[in-house]
C-alpha positions in Angstrom: 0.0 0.0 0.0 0.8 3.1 -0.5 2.7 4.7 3.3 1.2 7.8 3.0 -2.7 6.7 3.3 -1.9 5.0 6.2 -2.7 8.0 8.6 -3.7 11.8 8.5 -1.7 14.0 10.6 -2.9 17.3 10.8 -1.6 20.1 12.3 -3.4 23.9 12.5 -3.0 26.8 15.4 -4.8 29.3 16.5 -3.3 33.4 16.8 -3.0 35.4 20.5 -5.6 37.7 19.9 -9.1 38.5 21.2 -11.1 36.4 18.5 -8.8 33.7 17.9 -8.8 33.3 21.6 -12.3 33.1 21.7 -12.7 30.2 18.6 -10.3 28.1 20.8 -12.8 28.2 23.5 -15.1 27.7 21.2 -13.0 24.6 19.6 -11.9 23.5 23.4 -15.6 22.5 24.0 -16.7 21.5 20.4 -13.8 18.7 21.1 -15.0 18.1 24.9 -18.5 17.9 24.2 -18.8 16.0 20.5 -17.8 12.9 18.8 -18.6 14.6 15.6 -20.6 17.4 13.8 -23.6 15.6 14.2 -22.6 13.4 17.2 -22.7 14.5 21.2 -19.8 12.9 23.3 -20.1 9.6 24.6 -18.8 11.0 28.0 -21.0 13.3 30.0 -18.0 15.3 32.1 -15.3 16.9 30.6 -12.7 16.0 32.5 -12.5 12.9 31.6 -13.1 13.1 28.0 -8.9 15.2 28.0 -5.7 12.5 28.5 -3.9 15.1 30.6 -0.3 15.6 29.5 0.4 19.0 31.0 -1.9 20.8 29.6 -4.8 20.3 31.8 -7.5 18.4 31.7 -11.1 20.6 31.0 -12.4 23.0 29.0 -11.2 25.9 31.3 -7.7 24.2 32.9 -6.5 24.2 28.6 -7.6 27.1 27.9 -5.9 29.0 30.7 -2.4 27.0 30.1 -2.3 27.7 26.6 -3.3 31.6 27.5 -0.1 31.1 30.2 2.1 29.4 28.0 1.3 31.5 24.7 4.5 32.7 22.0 4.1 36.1 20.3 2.4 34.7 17.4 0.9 31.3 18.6 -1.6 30.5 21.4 -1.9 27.0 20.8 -1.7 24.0 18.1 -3.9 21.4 17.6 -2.8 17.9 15.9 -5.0 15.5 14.4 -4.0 11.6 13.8 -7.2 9.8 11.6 -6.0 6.4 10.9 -6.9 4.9 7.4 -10.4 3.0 8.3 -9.3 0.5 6.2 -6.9 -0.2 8.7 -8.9 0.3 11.9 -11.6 -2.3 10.3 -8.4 -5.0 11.1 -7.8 -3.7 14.6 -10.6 -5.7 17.1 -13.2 -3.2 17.9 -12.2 -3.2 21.9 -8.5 -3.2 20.9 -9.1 0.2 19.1 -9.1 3.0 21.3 -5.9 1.7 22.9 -4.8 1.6 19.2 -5.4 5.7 18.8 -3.7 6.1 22.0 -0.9 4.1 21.8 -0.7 6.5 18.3 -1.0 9.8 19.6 1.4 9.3 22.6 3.9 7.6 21.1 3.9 9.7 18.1 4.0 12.9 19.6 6.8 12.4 21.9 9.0 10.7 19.2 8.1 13.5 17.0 9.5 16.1 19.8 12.6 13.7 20.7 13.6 13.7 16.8 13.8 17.4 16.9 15.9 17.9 20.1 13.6 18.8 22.3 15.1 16.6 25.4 12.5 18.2 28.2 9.6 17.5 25.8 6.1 19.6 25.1 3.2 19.7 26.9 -0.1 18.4 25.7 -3.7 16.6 26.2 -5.1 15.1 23.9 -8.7 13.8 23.6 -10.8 10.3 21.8 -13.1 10.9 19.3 -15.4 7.7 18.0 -17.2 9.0 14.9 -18.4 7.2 11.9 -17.1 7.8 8.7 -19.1 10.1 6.2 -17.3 9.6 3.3 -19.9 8.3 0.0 -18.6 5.8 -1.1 -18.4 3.6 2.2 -20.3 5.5 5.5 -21.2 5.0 9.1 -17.7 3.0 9.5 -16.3 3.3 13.1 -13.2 6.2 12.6 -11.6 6.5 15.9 -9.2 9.8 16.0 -7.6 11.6 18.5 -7.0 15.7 18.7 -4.1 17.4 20.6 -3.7 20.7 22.0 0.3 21.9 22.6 1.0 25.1 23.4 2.9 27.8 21.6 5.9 27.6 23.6 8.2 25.3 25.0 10.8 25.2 27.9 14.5 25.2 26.8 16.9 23.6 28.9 19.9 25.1 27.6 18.4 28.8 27.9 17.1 28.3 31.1 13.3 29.7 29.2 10.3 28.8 27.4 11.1 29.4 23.8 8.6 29.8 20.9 7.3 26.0 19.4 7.4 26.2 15.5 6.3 23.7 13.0 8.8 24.9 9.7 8.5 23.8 6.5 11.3 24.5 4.2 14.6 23.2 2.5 16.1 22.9 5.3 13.8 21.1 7.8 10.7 20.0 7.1 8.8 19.2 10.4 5.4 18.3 8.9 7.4 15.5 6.8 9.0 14.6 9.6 5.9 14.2 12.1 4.3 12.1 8.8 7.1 9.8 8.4 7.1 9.1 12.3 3.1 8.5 12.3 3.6 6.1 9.2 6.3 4.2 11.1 4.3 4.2 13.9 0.9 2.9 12.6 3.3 0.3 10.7 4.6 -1.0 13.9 1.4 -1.4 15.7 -0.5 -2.7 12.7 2.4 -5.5 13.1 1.7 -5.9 16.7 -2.1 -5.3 16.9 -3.3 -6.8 14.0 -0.3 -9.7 12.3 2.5 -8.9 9.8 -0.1 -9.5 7.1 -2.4 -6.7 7.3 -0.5 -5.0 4.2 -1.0 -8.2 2.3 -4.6 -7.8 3.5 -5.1 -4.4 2.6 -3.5 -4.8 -1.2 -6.0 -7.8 -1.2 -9.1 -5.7 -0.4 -7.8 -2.8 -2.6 -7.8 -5.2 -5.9 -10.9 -7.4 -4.7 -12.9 -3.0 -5.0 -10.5 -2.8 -8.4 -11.9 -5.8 -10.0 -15.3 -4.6 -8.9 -15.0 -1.4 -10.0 -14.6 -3.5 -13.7 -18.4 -3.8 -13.8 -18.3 0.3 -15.1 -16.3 -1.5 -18.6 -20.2 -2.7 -19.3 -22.2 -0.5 -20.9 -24.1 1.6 -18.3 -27.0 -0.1 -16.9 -29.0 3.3 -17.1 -29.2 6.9 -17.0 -30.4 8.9 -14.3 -31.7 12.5 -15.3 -33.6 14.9 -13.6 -33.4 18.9 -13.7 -29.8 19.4 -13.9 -28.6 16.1 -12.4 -27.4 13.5 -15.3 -25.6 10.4 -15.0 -24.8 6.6 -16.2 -25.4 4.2 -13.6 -23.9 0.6 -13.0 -25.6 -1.6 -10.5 -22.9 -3.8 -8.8 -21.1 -4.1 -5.3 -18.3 -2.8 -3.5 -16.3 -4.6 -0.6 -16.6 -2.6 2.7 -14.0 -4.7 4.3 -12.9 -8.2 5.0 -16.3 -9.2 6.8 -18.9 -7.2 5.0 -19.7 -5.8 1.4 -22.6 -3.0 0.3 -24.9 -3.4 -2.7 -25.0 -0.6 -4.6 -24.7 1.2 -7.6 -21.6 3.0 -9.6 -22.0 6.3 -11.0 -19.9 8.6 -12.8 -18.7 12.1 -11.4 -16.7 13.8 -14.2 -15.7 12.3 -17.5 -13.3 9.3 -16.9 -14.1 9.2 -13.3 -16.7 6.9 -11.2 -18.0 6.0 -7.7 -19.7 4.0 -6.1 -23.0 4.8 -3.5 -24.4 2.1 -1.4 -28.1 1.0 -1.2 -27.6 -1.9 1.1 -25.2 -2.4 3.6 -24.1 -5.1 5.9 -24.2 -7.8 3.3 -21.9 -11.0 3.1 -19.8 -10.7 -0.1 -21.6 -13.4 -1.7 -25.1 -11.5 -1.2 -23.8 -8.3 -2.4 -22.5 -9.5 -5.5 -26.3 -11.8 -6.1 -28.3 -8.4 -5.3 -26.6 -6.6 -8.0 -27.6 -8.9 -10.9 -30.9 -9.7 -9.5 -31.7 -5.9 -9.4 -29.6 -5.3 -12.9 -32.0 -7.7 -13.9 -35.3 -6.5 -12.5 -34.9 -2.7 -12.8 -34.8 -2.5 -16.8 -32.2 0.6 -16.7 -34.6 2.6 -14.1 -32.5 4.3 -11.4 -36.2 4.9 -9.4 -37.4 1.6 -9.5 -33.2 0.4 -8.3 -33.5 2.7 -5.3 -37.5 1.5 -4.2 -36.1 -2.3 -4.6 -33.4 -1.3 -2.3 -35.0 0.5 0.2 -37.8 -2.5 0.0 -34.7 -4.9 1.1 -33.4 -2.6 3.9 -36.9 -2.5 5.7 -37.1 -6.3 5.6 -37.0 -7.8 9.6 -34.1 -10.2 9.3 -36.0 -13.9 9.1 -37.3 -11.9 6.0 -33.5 -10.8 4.6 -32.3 -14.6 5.3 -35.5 -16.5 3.5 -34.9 -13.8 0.1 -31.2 -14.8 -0.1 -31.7 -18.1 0.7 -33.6 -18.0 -2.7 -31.2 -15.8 -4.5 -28.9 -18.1 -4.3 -30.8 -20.6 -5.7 -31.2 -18.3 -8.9 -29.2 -18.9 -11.9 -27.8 -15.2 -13.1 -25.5 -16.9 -16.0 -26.6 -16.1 -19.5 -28.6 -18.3 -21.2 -26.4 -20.6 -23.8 -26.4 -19.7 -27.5 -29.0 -22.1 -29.6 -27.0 -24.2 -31.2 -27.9 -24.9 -35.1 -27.6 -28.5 -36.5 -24.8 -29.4 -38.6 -25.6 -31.3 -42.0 -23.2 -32.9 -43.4 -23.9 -32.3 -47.3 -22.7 -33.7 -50.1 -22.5 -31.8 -53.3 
């Protein structure tokens, strides 16, 4: 796989002045009190919610050390690290919030040690358990962690707290450096965590969604078009990851470039791959009647779901064999 998909690692910060300080308030609690956008914390009191590092561990102990501890141009910094769900999909589900932690912590002092920094950075750092909202595969558990440093650090040598920078430049290059760490590190615990396969794995699942991407190579199955909206549609399926698969359909974007949207989730492969022929079949190129079958599937009960596939499976989706003309064997 490619390294750099293995994780994000963001970093951003926020200005000393009146209304930056103020939208880091505002971000403090957004972080304390949501999972997500759309999601409220799993975790009622603050405090918990914040791994305290040194820089507190609530809404108002943060935002006080990184007013204390601010540089001339910096009042604090805030890192992201998103593994790939891909990834996280290997990791056992109670395993994975360890998995984010062991990340962030290990990451974040290494990062800190690699510069020089021998009497470290403070930080906290806090769990969020949101679900993916990506189209082509959503509502997939995306554990992440955000940290807050401050804008200064303590220097050992000067006997001070010194400005904390993030350069990129020729010379050093410290978002490269904090991605190459975060790589390693992800690499190391998917090793530990998950088996010295999981890249094997991953390639696997990348070519098993290539080869069913192929089903766009067809001629489109049929065209959606209403008010300014117009595209081809293929129905097929699209591997979610190793246990599950959606049903779905393929659509393109721009010219030369297609993705896929599910209509049914939660399928084994094998399902997924029989409900896209059965509805290729039964839809005659009408992207209505595709999304009423679909939606007719996901409000089955699940004795219902079990007893349909038990008899998809017993249909036969192969094309039906040429008629074969008899030879004669003429003499002239």
């Amino acid at each position: 796989m490619d390294r750099k998909q293995m994780c994000i690692a963001n970093v951003q910060y926020k200005k000393p002045t009146a209304n930056e300080a103020k939208r880091a308030k505002g971000l403090l609690r957004y972080l304390t009190y949501r999972e997500s956008r759309d999601d409220s914390a799993r975790y009622a009191a603050g405090r918990e919610r914040w791994e305290n590092r040194g820089m507190g561990g609530s809404v108002a102990e943060i935002a006080a050390r990184c007013e204390a501890l601010q540089s001339k141009h910096v009042l604090l910094f805030s890192l992201v690290y998103n593994v790939n769900p891909d990834l996280i999909a290997m990791v056992a589900p109670e395993q994975r919030e360890q998995f984010v932690r062991e990340l962030t912590v290990s990451t974040t002092e290494a990062f800190f040690e690699e510069r020089g920094i021998d009497t470290g950075v403070e930080y906290s750092f806090v769990i969020h358990h949101r679900q993916t909202d990506d189209s082509e595969s959503p509502g997939r558990h995306d554990p992440h962690t955000h940290v807050v440093l401050p804008g200064t650090y303590y220097d050992d040598g000067m006997g001070e707290r010194v400005p904390l920078y993030f350069s990129r430049n020729q010379t050093v290059n410290h978002i490269d450096m904090l991605h190459r760490l975060t790589e390693r590190q992800v690499a190391d615990q998917m090793d530990r965590y998950v088996g010295q396969d999981w890249e094997q794995r991953y390639d696997d699942l990348t070519a098993i969604r290539e080869a069913q991407l192929g089903v766009t190579t067809e001629p489109a199955h049929g065209v959606f078009a209403q008010d300014d909206i117009a595209f081809d549609f293929w129905c097929g399926a699209r591997q979610t990851d190793e246990r599950v698969s959606a049903m779905g359909y393929y659509r393109t974007v721009v010219e030369g470039e297609v993705e896929f949207r599910p209509l049914v989730s939660g399928l084994q492969h094998d399902e997924a791959e029989l409900l896209a022929k059965l509805l290729h079949s039964e839809i005659g190129g009408d992207f209505v009647q595709l999304r009423q079958l679909a939606d007719g599937i996901n409000e089955m009960k699940r004795e219902e779901r079990e007893a349909f596939f038990a008899d998809v499976r017993r249909l036969d989706f192969r094309p039906p064999a040429p008629e074969r003309t008899q030879d004669f064997d003429i003499e002239l």
